[in-house]
PyMOL Python script that loads the backbone (N, CA, C, O; Angstrom):
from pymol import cmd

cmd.read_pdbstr("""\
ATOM      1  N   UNK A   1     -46.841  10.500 -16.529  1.00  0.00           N
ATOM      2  CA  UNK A   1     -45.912  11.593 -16.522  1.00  0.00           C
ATOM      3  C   UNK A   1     -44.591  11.132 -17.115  1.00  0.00           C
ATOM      4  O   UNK A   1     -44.061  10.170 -16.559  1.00  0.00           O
ATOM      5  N   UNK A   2     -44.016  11.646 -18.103  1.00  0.00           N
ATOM      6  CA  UNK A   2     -42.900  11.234 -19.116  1.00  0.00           C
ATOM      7  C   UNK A   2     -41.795  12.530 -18.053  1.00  0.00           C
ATOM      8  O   UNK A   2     -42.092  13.643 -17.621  1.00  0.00           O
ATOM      9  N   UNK A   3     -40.051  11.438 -17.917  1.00  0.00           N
ATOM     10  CA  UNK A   3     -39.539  12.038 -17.609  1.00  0.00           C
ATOM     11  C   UNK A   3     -38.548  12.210 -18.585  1.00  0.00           C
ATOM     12  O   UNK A   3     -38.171  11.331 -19.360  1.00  0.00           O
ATOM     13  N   UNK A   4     -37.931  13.934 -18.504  1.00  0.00           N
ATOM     14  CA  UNK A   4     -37.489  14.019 -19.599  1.00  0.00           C
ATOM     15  C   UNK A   4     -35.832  14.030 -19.240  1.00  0.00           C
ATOM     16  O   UNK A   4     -35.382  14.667 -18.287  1.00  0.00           O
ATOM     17  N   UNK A   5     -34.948  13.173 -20.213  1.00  0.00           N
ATOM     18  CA  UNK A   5     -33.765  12.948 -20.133  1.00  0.00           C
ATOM     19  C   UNK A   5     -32.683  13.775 -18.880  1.00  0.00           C
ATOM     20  O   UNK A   5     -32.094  13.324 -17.898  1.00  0.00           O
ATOM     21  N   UNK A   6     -32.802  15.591 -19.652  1.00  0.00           N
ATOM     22  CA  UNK A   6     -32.484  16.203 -18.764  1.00  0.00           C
ATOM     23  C   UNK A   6     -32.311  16.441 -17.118  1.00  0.00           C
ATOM     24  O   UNK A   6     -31.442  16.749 -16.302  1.00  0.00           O
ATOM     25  N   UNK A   7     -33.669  16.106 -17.183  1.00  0.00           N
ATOM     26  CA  UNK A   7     -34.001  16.251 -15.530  1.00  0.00           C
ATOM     27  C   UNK A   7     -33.465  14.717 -14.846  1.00  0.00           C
ATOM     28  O   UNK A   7     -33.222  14.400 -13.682  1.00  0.00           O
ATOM     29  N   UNK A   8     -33.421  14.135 -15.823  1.00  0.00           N
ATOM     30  CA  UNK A   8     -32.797  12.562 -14.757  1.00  0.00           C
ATOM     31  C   UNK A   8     -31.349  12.540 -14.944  1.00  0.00           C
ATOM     32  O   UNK A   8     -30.696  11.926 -14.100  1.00  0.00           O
ATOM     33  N   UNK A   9     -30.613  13.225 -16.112  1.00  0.00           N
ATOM     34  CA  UNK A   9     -29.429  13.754 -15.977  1.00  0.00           C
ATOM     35  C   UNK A   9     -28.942  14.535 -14.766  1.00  0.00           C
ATOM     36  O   UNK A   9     -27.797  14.351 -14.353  1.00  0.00           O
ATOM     37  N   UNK A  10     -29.792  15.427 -14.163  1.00  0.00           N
ATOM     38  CA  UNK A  10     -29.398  16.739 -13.823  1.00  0.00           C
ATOM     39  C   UNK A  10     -29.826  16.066 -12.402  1.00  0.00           C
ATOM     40  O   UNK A  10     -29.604  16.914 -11.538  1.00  0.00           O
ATOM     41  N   UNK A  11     -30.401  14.765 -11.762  1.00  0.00           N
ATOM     42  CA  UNK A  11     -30.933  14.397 -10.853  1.00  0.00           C
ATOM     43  C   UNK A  11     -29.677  13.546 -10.326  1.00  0.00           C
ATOM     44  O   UNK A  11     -29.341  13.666  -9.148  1.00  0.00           O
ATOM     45  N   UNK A  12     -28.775  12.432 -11.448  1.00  0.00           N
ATOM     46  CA  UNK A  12     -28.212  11.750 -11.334  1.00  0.00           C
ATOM     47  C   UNK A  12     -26.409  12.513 -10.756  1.00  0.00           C
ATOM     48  O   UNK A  12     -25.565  11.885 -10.117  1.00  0.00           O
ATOM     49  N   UNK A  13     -26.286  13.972 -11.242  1.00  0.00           N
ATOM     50  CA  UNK A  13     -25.096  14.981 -11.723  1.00  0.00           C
ATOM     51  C   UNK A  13     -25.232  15.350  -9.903  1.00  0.00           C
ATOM     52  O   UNK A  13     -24.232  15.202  -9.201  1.00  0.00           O
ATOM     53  N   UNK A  14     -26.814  15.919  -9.174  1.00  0.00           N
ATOM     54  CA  UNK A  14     -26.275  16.400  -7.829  1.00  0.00           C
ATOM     55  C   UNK A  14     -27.181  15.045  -7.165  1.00  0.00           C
ATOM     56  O   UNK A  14     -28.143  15.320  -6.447  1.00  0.00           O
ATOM     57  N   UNK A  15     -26.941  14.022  -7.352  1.00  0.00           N
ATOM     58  CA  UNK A  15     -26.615  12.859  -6.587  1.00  0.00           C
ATOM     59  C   UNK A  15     -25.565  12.859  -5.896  1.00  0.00           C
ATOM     60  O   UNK A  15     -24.608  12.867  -6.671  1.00  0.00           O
ATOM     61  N   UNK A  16     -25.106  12.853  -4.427  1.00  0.00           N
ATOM     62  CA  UNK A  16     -24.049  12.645  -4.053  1.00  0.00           C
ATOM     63  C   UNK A  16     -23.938  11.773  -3.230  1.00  0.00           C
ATOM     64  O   UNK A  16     -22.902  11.999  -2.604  1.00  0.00           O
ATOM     65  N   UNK A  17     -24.679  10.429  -2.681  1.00  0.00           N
ATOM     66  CA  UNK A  17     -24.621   9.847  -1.783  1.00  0.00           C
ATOM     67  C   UNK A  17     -23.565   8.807  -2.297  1.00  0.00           C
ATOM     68  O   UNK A  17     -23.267   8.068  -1.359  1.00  0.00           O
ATOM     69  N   UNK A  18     -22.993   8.530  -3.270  1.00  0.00           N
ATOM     70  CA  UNK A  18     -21.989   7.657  -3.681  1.00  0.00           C
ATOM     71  C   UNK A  18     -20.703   8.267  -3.064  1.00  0.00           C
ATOM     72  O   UNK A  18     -19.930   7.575  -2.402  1.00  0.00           O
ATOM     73  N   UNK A  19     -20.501   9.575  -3.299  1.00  0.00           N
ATOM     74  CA  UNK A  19     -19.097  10.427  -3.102  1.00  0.00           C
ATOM     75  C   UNK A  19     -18.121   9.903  -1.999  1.00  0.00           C
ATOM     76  O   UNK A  19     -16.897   9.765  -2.003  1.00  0.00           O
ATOM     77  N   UNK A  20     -18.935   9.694  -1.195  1.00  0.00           N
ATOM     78  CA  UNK A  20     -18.250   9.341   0.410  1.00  0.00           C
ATOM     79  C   UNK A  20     -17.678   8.080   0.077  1.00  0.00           C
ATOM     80  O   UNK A  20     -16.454   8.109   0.207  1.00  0.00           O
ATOM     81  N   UNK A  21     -18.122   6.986  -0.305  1.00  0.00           N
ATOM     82  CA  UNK A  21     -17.508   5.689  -0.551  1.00  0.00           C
ATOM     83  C   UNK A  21     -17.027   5.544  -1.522  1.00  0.00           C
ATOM     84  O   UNK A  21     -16.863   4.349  -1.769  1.00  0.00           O
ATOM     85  N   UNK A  22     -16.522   6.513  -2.624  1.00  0.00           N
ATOM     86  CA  UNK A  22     -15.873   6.251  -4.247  1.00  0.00           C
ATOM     87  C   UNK A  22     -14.431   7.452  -2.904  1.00  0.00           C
ATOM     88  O   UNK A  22     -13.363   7.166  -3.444  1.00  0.00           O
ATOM     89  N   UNK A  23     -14.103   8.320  -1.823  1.00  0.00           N
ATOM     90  CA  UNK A  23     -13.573   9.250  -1.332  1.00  0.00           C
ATOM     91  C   UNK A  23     -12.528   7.731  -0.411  1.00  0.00           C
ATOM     92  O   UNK A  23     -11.315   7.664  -0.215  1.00  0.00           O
ATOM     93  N   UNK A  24     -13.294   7.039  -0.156  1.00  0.00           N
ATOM     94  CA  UNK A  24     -12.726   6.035   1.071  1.00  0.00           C
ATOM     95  C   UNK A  24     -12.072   4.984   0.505  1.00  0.00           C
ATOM     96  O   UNK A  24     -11.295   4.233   1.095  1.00  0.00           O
ATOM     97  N   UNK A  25     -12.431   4.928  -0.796  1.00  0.00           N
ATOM     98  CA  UNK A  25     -11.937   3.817  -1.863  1.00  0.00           C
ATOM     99  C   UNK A  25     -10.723   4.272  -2.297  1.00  0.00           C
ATOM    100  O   UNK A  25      -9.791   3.491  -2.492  1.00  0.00           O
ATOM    101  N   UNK A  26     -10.601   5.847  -2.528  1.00  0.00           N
ATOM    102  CA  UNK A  26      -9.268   6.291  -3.104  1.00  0.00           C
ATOM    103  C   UNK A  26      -8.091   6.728  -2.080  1.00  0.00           C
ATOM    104  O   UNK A  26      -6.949   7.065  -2.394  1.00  0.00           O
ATOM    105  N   UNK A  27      -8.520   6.662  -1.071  1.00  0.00           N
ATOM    106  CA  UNK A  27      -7.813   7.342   0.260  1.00  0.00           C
ATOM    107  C   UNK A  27      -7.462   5.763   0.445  1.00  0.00           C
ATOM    108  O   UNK A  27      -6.241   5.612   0.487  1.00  0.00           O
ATOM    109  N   UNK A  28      -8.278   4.390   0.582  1.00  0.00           N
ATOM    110  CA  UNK A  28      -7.770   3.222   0.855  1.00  0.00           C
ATOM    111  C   UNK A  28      -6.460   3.028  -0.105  1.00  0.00           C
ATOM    112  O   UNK A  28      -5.308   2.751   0.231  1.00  0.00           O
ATOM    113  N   UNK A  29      -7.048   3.281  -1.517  1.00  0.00           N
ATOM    114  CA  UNK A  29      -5.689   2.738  -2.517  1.00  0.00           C
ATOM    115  C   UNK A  29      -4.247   3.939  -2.213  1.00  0.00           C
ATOM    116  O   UNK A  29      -3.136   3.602  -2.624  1.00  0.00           O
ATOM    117  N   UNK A  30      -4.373   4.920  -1.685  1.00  0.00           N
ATOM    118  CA  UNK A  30      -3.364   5.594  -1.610  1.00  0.00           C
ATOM    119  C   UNK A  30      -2.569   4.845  -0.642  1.00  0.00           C
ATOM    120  O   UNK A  30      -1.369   4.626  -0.809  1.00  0.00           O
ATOM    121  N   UNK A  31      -3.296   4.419   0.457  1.00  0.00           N
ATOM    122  CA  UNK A  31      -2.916   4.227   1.768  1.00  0.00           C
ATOM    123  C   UNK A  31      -2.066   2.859   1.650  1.00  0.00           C
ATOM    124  O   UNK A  31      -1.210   2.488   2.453  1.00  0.00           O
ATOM    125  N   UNK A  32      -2.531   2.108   0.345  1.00  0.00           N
ATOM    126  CA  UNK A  32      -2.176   0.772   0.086  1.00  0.00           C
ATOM    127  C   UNK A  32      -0.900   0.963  -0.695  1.00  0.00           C
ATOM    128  O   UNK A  32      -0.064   0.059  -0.701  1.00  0.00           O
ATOM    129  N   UNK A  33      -0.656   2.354  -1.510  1.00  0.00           N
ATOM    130  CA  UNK A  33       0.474   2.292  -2.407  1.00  0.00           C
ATOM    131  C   UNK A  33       1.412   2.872  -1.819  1.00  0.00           C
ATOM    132  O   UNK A  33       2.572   2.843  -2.230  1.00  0.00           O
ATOM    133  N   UNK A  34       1.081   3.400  -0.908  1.00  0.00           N
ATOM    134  CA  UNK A  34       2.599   3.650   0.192  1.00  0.00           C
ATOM    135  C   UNK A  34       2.653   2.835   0.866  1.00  0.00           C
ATOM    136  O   UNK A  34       3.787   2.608   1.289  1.00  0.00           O
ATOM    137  N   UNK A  35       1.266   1.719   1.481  1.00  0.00           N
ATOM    138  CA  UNK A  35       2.294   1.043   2.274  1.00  0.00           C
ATOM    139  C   UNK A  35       3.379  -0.052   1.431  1.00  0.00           C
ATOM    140  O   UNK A  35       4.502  -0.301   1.872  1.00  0.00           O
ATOM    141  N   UNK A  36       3.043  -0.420   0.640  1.00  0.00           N
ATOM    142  CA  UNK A  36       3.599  -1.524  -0.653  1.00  0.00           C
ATOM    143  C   UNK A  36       5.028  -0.478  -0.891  1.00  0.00           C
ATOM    144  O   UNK A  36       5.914  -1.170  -1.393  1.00  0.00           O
ATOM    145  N   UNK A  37       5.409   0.699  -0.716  1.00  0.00           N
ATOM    146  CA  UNK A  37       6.393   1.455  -1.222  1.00  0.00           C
ATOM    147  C   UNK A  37       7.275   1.241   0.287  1.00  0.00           C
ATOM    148  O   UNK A  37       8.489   1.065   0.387  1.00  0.00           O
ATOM    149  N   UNK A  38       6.789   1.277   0.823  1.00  0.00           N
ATOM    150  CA  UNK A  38       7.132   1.437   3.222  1.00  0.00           C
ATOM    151  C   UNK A  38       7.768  -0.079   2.747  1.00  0.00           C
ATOM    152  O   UNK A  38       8.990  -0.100   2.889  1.00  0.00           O
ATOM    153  N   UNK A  39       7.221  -1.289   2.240  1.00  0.00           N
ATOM    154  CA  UNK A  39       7.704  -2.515   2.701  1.00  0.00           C
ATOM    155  C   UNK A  39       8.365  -2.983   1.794  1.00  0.00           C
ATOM    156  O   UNK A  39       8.902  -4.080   1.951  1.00  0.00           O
ATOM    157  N   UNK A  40       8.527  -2.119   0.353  1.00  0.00           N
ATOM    158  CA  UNK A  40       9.783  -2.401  -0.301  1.00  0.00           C
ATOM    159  C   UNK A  40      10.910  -1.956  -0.237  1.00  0.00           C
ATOM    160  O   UNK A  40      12.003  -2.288  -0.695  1.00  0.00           O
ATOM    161  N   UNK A  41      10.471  -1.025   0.491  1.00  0.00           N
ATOM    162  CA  UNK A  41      11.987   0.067   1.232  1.00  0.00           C
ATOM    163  C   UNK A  41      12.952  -0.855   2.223  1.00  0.00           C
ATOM    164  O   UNK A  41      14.161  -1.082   2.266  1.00  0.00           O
ATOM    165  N   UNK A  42      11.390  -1.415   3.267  1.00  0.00           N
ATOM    166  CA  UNK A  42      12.095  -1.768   4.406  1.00  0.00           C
ATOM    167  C   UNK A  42      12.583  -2.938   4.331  1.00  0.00           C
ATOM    168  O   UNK A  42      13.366  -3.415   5.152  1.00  0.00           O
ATOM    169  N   UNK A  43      11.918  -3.809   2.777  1.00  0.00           N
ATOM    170  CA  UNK A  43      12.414  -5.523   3.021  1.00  0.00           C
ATOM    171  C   UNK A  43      13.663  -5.502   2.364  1.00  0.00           C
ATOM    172  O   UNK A  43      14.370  -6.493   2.542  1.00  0.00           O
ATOM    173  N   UNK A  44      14.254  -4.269   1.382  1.00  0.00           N
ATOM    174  CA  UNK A  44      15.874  -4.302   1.147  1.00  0.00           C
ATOM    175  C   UNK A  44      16.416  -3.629   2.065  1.00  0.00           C
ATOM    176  O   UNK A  44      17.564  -4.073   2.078  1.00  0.00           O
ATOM    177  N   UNK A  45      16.365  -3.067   2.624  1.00  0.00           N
ATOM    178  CA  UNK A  45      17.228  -2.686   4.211  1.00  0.00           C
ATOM    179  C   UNK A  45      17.475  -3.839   4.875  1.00  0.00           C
ATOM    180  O   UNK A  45      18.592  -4.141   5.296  1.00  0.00           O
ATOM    181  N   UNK A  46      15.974  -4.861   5.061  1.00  0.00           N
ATOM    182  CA  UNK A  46      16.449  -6.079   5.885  1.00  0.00           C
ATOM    183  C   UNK A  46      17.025  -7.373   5.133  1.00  0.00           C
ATOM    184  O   UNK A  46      17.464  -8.409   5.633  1.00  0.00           O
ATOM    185  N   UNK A  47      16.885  -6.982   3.674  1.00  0.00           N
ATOM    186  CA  UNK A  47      17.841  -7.980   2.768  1.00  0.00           C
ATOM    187  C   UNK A  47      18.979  -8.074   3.220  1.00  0.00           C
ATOM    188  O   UNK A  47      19.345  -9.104   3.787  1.00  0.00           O
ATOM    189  N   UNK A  48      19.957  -6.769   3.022  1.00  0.00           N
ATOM    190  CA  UNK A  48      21.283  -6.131   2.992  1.00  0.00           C
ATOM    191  C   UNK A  48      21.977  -6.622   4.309  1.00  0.00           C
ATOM    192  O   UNK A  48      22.980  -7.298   4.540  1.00  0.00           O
ATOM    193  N   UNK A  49      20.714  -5.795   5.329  1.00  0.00           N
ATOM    194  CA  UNK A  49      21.409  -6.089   6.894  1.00  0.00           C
ATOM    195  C   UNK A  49      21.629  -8.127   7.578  1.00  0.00           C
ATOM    196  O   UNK A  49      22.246  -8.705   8.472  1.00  0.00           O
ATOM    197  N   UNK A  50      20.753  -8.463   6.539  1.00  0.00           N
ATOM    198  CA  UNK A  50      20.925 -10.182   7.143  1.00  0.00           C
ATOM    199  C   UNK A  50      22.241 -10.572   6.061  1.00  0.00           C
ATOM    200  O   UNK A  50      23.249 -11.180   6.424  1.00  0.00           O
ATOM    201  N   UNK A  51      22.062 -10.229   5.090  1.00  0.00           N
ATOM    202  CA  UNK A  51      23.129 -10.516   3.987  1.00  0.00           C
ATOM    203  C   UNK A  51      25.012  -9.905   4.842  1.00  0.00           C
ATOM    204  O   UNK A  51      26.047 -10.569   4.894  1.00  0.00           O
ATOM    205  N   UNK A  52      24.830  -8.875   5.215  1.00  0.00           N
ATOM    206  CA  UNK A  52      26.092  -8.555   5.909  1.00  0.00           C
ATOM    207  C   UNK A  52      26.191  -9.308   7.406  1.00  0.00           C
ATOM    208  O   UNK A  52      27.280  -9.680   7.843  1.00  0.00           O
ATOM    209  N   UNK A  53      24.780  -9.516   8.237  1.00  0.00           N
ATOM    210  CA  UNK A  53      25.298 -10.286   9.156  1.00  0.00           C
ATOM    211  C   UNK A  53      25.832 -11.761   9.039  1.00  0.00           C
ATOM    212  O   UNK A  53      26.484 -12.271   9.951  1.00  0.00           O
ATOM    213  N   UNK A  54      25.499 -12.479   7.774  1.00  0.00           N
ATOM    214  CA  UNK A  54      25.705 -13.623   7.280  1.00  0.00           C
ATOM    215  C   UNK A  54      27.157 -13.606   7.125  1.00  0.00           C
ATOM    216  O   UNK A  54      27.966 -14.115   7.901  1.00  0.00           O
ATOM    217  N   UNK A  55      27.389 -13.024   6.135  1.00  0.00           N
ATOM    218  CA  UNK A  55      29.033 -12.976   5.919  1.00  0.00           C
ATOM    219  C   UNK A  55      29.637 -12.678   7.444  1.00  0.00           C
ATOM    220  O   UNK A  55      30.337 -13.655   7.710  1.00  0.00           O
ATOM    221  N   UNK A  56      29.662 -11.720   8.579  1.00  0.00           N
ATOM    222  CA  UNK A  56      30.258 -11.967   9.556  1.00  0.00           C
ATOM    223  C   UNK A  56      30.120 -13.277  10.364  1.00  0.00           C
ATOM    224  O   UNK A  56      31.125 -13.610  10.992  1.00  0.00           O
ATOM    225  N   UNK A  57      29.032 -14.070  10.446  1.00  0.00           N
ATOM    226  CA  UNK A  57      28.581 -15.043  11.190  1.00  0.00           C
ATOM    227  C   UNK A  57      29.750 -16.041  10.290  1.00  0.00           C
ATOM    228  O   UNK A  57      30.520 -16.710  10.980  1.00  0.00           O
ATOM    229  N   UNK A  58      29.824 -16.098   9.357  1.00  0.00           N
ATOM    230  CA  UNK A  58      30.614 -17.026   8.119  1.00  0.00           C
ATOM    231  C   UNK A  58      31.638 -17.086   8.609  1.00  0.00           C
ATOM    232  O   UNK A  58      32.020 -18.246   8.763  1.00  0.00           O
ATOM    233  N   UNK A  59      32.577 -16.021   9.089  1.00  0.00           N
ATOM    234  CA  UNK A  59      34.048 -15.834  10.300  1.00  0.00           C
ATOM    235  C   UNK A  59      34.560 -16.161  10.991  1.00  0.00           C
ATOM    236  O   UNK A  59      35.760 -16.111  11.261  1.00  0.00           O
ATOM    237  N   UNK A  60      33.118 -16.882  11.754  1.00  0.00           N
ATOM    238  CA  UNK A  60      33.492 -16.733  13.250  1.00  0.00           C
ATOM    239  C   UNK A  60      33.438 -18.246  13.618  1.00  0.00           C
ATOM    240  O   UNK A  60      32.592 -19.084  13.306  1.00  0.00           O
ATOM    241  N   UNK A  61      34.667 -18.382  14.431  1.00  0.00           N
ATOM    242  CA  UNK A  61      35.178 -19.916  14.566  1.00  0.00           C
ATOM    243  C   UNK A  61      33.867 -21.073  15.096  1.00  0.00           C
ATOM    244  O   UNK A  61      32.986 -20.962  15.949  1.00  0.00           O
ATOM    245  N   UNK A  62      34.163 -21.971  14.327  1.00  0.00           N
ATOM    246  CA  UNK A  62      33.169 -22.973  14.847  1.00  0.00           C
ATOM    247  C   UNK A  62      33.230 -24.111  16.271  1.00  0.00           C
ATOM    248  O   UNK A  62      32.461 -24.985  16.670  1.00  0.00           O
ATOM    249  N   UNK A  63      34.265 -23.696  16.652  1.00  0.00           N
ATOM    250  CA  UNK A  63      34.995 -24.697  17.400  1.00  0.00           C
ATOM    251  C   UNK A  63      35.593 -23.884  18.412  1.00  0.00           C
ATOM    252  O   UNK A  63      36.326 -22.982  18.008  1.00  0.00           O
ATOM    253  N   UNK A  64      35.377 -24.059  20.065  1.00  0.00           N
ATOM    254  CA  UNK A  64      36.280 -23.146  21.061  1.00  0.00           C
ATOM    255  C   UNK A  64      37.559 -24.022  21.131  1.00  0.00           C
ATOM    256  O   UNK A  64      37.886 -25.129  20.703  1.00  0.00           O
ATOM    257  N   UNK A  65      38.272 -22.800  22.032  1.00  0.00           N
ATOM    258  CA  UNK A  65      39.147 -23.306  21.878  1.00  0.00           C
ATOM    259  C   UNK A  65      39.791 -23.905  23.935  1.00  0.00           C
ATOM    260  O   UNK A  65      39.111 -23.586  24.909  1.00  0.00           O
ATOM    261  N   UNK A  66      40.694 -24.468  24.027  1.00  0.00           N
ATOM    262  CA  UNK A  66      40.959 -25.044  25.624  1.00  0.00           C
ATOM    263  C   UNK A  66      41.542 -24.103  26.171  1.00  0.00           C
ATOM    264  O   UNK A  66      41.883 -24.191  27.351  1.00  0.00           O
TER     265      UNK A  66
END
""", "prot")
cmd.dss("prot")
cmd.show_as("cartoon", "prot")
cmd.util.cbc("prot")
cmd.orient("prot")
């Protein structure tokens, strides 16, 4: 029995058992490009905030006094 192109086209087209894991793959990379966006946000917030506590710490006397 010769199969003809079409029909293994048209077999391969409502194949769907891939869908679910090509669905979890793209929902993973979304999930990955916000978080990479979340921790470049948050690691210059915590740049800035150690960078300004530095300069105050820089101030403050090293030595008490009697």
């Amino acid at each position: 029995m010769q199969i003809k192109k079409s029909d293994h086209l048209e077999g391969l087209l409502s194949d769907e058992r891939g869908l679910t894991t090509v669905e979890y793959i793209i929902i993973l990379c979304l999930i990955a490009v916000v978080g990479f966006a979340i921790w470049k946000k948050f690691g210059e917030t915590v740049k800035a905030k150690v960078g300004g506590a530095d300069s105050v710490v820089g101030t403050l006397p090293t030595e008490s006094a009697p």
